[in-house]
C-alpha positions in Angstrom: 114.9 82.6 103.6 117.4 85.3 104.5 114.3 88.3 104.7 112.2 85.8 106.9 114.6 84.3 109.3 116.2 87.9 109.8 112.7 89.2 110.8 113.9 91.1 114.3 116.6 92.8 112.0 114.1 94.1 109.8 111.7 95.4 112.4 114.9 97.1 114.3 115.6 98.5 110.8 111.6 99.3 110.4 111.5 101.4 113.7 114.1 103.3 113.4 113.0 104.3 110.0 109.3 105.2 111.2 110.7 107.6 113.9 112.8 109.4 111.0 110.0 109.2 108.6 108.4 111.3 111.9 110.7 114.1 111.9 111.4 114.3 108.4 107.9 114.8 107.4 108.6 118.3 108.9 111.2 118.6 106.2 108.9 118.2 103.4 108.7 121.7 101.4 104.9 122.4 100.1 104.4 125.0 97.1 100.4 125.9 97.7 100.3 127.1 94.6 99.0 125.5 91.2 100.1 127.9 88.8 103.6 127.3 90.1 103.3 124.2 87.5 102.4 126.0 84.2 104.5 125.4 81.6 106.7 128.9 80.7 105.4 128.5 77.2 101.5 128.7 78.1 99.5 132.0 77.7 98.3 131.8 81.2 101.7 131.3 82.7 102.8 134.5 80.6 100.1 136.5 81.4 100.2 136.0 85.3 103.7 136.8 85.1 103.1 140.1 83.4 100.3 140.9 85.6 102.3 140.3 89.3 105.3 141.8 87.7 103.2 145.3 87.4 100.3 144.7 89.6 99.6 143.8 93.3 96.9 142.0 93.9 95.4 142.8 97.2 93.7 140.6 99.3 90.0 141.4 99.9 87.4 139.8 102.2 83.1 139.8 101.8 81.9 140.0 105.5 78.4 139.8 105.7 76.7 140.2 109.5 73.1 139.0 109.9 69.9 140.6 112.3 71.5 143.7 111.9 70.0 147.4 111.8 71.3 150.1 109.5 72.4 152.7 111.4 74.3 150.1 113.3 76.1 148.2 110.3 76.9 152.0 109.1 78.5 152.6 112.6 80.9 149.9 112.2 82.5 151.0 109.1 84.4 153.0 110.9 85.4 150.5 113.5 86.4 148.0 111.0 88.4 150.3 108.8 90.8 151.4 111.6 91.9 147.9 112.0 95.5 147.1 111.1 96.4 146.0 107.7 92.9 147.4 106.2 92.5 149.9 103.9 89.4 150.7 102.7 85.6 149.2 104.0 82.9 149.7 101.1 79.5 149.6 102.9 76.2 152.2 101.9 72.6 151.9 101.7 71.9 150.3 98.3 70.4 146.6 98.3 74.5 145.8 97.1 75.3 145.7 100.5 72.6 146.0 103.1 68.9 144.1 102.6 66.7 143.3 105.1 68.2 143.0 108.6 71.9 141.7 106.4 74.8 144.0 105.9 77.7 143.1 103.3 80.6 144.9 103.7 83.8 144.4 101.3 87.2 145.0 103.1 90.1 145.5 101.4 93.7 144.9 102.7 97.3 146.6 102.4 98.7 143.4 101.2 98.2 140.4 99.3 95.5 137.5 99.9 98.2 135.3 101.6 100.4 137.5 103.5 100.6 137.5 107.3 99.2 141.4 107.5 96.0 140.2 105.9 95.2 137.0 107.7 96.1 139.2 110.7 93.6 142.0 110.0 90.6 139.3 109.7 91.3 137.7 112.8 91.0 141.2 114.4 87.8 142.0 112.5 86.3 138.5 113.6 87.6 139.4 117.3 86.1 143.3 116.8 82.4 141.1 115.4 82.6 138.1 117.9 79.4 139.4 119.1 77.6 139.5 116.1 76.1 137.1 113.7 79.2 136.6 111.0 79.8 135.2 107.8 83.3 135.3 105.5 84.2 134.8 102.7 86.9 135.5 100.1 91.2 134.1 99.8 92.1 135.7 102.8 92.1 132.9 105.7 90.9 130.7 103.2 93.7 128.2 102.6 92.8 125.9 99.4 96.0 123.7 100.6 94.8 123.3 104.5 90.8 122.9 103.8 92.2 119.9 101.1 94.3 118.2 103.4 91.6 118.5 106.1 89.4 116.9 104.0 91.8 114.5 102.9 92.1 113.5 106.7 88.2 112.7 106.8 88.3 110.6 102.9 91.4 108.2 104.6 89.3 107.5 108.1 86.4 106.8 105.6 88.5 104.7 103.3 89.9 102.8 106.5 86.5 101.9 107.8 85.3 100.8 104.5 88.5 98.4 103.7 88.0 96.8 107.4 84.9 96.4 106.3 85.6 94.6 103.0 88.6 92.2 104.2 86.5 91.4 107.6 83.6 89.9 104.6 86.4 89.1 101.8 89.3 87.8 103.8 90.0 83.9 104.8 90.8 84.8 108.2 90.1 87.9 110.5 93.9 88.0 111.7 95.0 88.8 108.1 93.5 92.0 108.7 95.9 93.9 111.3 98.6 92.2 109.2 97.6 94.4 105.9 96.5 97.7 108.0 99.8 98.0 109.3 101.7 97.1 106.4 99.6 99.8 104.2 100.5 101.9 107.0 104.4 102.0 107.3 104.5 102.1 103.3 102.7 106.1 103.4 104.6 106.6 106.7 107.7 106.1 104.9 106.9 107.5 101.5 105.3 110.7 103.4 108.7 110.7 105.4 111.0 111.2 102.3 109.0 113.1 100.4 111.6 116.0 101.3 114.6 114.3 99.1 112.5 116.6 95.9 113.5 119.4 97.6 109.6 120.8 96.8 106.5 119.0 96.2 102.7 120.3 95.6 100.0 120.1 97.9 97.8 118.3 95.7 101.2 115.5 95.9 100.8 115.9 99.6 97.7 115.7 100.4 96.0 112.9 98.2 99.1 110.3 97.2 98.4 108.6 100.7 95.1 107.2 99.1 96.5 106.9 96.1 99.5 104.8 97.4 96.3 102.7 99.0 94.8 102.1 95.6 97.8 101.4 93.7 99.5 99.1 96.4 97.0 97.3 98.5 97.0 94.1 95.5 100.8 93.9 96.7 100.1 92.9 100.6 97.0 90.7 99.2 98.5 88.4 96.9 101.2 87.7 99.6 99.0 87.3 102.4 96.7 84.6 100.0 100.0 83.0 98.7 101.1 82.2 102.4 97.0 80.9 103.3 97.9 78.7 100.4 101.0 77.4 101.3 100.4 77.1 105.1 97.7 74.5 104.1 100.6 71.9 103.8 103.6 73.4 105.0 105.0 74.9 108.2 104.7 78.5 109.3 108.3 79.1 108.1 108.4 77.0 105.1 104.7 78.6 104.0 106.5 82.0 104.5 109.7 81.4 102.4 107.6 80.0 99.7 105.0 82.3 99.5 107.3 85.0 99.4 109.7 83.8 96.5 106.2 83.2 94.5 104.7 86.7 95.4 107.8 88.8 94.4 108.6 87.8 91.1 103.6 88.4 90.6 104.2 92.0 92.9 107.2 92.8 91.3 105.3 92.1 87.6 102.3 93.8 88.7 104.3 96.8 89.4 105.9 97.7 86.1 102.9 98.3 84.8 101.6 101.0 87.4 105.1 102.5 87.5 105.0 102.6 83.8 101.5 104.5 83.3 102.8 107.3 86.1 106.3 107.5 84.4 104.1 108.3 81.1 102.2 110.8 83.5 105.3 112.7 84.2 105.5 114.0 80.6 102.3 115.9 80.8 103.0 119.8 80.3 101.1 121.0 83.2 103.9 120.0 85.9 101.6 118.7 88.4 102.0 115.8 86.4 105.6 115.4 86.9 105.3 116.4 90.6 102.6 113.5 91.1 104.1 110.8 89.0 107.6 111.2 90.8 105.9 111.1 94.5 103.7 107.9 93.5 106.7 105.7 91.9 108.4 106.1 95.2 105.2 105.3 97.0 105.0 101.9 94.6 108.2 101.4 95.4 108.1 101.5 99.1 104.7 99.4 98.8 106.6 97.0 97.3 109.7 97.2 99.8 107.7 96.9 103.0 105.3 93.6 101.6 108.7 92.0 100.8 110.4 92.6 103.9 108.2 93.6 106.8 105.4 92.1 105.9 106.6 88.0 106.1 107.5 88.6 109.7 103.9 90.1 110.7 102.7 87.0 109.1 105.0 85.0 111.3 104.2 86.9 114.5 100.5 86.6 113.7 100.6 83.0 112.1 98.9 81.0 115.1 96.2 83.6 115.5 95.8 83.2 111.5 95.2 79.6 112.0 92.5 80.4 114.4 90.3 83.0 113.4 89.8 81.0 109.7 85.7 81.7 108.9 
């Protein structure tokens, strides 16, 4: 009664906790690398260790240029190896590296893959080649963290489309619909939003728990939106709400244990990715849970008449 009769307090309380979820996504600490996670005790973790303690690995880039002659490719050897932050071009006649009307050259850098001297240099060798026919490859300008969060971007507008799709056919009445998108949405705005309070995460964490929090959580927003269709049939909007809530909880909250439990038992895994995704998706449940059972009865209020309408 309280949570649905206070609803203005809890949307004040909702806002001003979106626009710090805002800012303090900035906060949030990504560590773009996996092997970060191997356990100490692994061979690979030892040997990586050994190796960058007496090695440096530089970065290197395979840049290949198309409808190209010989003595041309061979003229820009020079021209690319007097860029900044490169230190050696490997380029000759053999079928290695020229074929056709292709050349292959393979750059190396004065610093690692992911320093700011090598990313740098390729821009500049792109920039010297912006009138030729140019293909790259290799780490350098090749973010594994950026292309999977980019792609990530593209799976959630596909996912969005396809779970309008299935409440428009699935759901009782069309104005349930905004109801659950914008509950699903403050639960990852808040859950990316305080992400930071792990001081680091991955960016396997931060790119893909949004989805998951989607597929763990949506059952939470359903059952309550199908308890209240239930009870509005024969009681008032308010009344409906109150009781549809105090049913809901005590399923979502039973419903919940479960999923916490089976990532709690994910957080004992020895590669620590494990840990670093359990941790991220028991706040996301948790939050899921949270916003159904105080945001989500007053949306159902505001939204109640149009609820009663759009029934199909």
């Amino acid at each position: 009664t309280f949570i649905v009769d206070k609803r203005n307090l809890f949307f004040l309380i909702y806002i001003a906790a979106f626009v710090f979820s805002i800012f303090a996504k900035s906060w949030v600490k990504v560590d773009n690398e996996l092997t970060d996670y191997l356990p100490e005790t692994t061979e690979t973790r030892q040997g990586l260790d050994i190796m960058n303690k007496n090695f440096i690995t530089y970065g290197t880039s395979r840049i290949m240029i198309s409808n190209i002659t010989y003595p041309q490719a061979d003229a820009l050897v020079e021209q690319i190896g007097e860029v900044k932050g490169v230190d050696s071009v490997e380029f000759d006649d053999t079928e290695d590296h020229f074929k056709g009307t292709s050349a292959l050259y393979t750059v190396t850098y004065t610093d690692e893959a992911d320093s700011e001297v090598s990313e740098q240099a390729l821009e500049d060798i792109k920039t010297l080649l912006s009138d030729y026919d140019v293909s790259v490859s290799g780490e350098v300008g090749n973010d594994m963290s950026v292309t999977l969060a980019q792609e990530i971007n593209v799976i959630m507008g596909i996912v969005i489309v396809i779970i309008i799709l299935v409440m428009i056919f699935t759901s009782q009445t069309y104005a349930e619909i905004p109801v659950l998108l914008l509950t699903f949405g403050a639960a990852i705005i808040l859950n990316q939003g305080t992400n930071f309070v792990f001081g680091e995460i991955s960016f396997v964490s931060n790119s893909v728990c949004s989805i998951l929090q989607l597929g763990l959580s949506i059952d939470y927003a359903i059952i309550l939106c199908h308890r209240f269709s239930e009870e509005r049939e024969n009681l008032d909007t308010r009344e409906a709400c109150i009781a549809a809530l105090s049913k809901a909880i005590i399923e979502i909250s039973s419903s919940s244990m479960t999923t916490m439990s089976g990532l709690l038992a994910m957080m004992f895994m020895h590669f620590q990715i494990g840990f670093d995704l359990g941790r991220v998706l028991i706040k996301a449940v948790i939050f899921s849970m949270i916003v159904v059972f105080t945001l989500m009865p007053g949306l159902l209020m505001i939204f109640s008449k149009w609820i009663d309408r759009t029934h199909h």
